[in-house]
N, C-alpha and C positions, 0 to 999 in steps of 0.2 A: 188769404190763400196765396201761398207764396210757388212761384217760377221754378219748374224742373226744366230743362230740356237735355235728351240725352242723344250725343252723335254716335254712331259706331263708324269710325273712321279714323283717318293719320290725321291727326292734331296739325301736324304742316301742313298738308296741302288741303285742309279743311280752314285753317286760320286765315289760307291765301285767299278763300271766298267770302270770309266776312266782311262786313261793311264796318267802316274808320269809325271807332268811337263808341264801341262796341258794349266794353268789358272795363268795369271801375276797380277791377283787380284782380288779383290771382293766387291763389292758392293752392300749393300742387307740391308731391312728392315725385317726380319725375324716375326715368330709368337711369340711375348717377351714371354706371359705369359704361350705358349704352348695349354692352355685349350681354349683360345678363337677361339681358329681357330679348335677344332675339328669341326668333323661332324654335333653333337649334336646341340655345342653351334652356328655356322656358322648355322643351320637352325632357330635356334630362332632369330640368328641375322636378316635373307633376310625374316619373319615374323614381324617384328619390336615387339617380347614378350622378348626382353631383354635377360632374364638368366644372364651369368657373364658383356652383354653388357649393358652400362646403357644408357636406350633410353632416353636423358635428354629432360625437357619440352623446349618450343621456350623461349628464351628470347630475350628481345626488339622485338619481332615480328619475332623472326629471330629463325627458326629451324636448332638446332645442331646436329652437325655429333654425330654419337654414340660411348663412348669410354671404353676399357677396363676396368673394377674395379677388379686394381689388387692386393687393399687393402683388396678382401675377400677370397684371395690364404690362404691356409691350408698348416702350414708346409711341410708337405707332396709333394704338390704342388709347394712349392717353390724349395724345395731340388731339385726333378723333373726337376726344369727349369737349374739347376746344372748341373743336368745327363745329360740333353739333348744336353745341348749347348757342355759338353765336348764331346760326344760321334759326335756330326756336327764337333766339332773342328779337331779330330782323321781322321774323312774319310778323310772330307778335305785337309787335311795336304800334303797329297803325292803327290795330282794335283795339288799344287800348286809351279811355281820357286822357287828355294830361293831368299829371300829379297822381297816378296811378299807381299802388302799389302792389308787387311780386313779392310773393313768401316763396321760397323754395326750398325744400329740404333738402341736405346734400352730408357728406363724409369731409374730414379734415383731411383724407391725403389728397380728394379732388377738387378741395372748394376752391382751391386760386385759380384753376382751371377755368371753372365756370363765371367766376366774378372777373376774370379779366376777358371772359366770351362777350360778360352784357355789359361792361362799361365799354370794350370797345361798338359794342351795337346802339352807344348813345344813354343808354341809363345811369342814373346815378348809382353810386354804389353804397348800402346805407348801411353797412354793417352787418350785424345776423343775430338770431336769437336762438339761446344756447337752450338747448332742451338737456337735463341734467337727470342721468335714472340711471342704473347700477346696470351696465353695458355684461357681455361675455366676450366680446371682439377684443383681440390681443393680450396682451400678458403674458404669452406663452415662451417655454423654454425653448431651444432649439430644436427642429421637428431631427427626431432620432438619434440626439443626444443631450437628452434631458440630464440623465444623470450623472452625466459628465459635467454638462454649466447649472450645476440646480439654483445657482445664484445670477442667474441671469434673462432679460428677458428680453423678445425679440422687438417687439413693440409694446408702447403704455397699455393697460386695460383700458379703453375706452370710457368713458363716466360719460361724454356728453356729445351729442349731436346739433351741427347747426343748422338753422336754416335761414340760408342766405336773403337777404332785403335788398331791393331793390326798387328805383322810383321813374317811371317815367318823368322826364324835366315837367314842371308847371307852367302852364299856358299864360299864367297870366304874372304882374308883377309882383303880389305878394301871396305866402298859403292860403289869409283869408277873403282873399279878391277869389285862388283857386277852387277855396270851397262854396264860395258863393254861386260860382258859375256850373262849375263841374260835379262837386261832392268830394271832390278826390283833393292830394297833395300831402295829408295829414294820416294820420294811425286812427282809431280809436281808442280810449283809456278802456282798461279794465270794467271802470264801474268811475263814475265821477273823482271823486275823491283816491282812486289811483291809478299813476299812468301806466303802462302798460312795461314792463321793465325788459330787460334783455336776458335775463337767467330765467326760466323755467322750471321748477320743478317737477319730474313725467315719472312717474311711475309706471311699470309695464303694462302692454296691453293685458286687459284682465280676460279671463275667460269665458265670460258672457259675451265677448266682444269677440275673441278669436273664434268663436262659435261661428258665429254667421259669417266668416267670409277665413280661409284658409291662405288668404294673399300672402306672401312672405316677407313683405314688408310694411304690415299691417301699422296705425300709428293709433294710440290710445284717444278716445272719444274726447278726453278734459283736455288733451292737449289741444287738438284740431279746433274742437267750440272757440277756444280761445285764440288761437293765429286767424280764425277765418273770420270772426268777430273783429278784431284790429282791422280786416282789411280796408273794409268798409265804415270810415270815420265817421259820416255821419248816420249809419246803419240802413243806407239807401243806396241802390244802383245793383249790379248784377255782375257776381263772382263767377272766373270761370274755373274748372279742376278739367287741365285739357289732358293730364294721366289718368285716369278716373281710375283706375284699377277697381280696387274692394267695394271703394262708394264709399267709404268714411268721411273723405273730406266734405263730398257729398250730404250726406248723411249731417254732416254735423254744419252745414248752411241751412237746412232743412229744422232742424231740431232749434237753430235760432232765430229761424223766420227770415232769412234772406233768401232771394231769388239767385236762381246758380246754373251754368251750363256746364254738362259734363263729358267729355271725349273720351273713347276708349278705343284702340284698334284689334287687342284682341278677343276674339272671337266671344269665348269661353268666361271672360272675365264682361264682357257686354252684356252677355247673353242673365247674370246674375245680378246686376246694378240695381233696377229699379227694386226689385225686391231687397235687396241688402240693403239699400238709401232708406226702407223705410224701416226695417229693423235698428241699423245703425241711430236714427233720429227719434223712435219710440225710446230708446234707454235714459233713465238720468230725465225724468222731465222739468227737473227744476234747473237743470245746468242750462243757463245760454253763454257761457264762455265770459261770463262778469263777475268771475273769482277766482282766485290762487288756488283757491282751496281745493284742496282731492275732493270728488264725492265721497259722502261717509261710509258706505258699504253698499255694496252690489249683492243680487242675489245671481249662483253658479247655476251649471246645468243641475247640479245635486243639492239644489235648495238652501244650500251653506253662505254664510255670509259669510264674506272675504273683506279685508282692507285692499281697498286700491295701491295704496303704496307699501306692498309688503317687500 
């Protein structure tokens, strides 16, 4: 029987009261650009009047999810995203073991932002694992003179998303003195026979998935099993998701048999967790995050078997 605990509270000043030595990792899609998930803009979002989210039109008949535009951040705003993440990096730090590892997912125009937040808050900085799946963000021509520059584009089409690694320092003098002591310092492989590599390949969230939780930046079930799996090298100790949002990451500690703690501060998005963690971790029962491999077919709301990576 594995460990849920869920907070409804600010992740900050909720992290400020736990006890040093808490948390053997972490696994979290946090709010990148900070302004999209206030108050403000999250009510223009569940209105569909945009503000910083961009409600994009259907194409091929097909209505997209809504995404950040974090090209109209204001210095100010961005610096912002600086402050924030080191000041998350700092609370963080004391609950977590040493040799503890942070997955974080994040955007290429802000990740230097937030990796020079937690190395200056003391973490190593480990590099990032590239999740790889046919993006709609950028590519586009000039907004209201497209057919003026048809031969030009304002930013790449996106193909891949990172998520940034990080490690708390190791307590002790070597990884396997750290594992000895802690559990922590190290990744876990895939599956024995392979390590856990840095390219990912993610097909979109599928629709069985987007079903149970409408969050806007939902992330696909095979991906999660597998970063929340790695956290935890030697598949013991207690993962925390202190953005809980949807409950997937949730959800997908739960479907591996890890113990997980989960924070959310809004309301609406708390109020739906524990029941999304269990639907999110019923799907896919043979997936625990110890393969490359897409599951082979899901069943939709309309009984139709789909490929995961269409």
């Amino acid at each position: 029987m594995t460990l849920l605990n869920l907070h409804h509270a600010d992740s900050f000043e909720w992290l400020k009261e736990q006890a040093p030595n808490s948390f053997h990792g972490v696994c979290t899609d946090p709010p990148f650009g900070i302004v999209e998930f206030t108050p403000k803009e999250v009510e223009k979002l569940r209105a569909g009047k945009g503000g910083i989210w961009r409600i994009p039109p259907k194409i091929g008949g097909i209505e997209r999810a809504p995404l950040p535009r974090f090209t109209v951040l204001t210095d100010k705003e961005r610096e912002h995203v600086r402050t924030y993440f080191r000041e998350f990096a700092e609370v963080l730090y004391p609950t977590l073991v040493p040799g503890a590892h942070v997955i974080l997912a994040g955007t290429p125009m802000l990740q230097y932002l937030v990796q020079d937040a937690f190395a200056l808050a003391g973490y190593e900085v480990r590099g990032s694992l590239m999740r790889c799946y046919s993006g709609f963000r950028g590519g586009d021509r000039p907004k209201l003179a497209e057919a003026e520059f048809p031969d030009t584009c304002v930013t790449p089409r996106g193909c891949y998303e990172p998520w940034m690694l990080f490690r708390k320092p190791i307590g002790e003098k070597t990884v396997a003195q750290n594992l000895r002591k802690w559990g922590t310092g190290a990744l876990r492989r895939v599956n024995r026979d392979q390590p856990l590599p840095d390219i990912l390949q993610s097909g979109k969230t599928p629709s069985i998935e987007s079903a149970i939780s409408k969050h806007p930046t939902l992330k696909p079930q095979h991906l999660l099993r597998i970063l929340a799996r790695a956290v935890l090298p030697l598949g013991q100790g207690v993962v925390l998701e202190p953005f809980a949002g949807s409950g997937s990451t949730l959800g997908a500690c739960q479907a591996i048999g890890y113990d997980a703690v989960g924070v959310e501060l809004d309301a609406e998005y708390y109020g739906a967790l524990e029941s999304n963690i269990a639907k999110f971790a019923a799907l896919y029962p043979a997936s625990k995050g110890d393969s490359l491999l897409p599951h082979t077919a899901y069943l939709n709301q309309d009984g139709l078997t789909e490929a995961l990576f269409d």
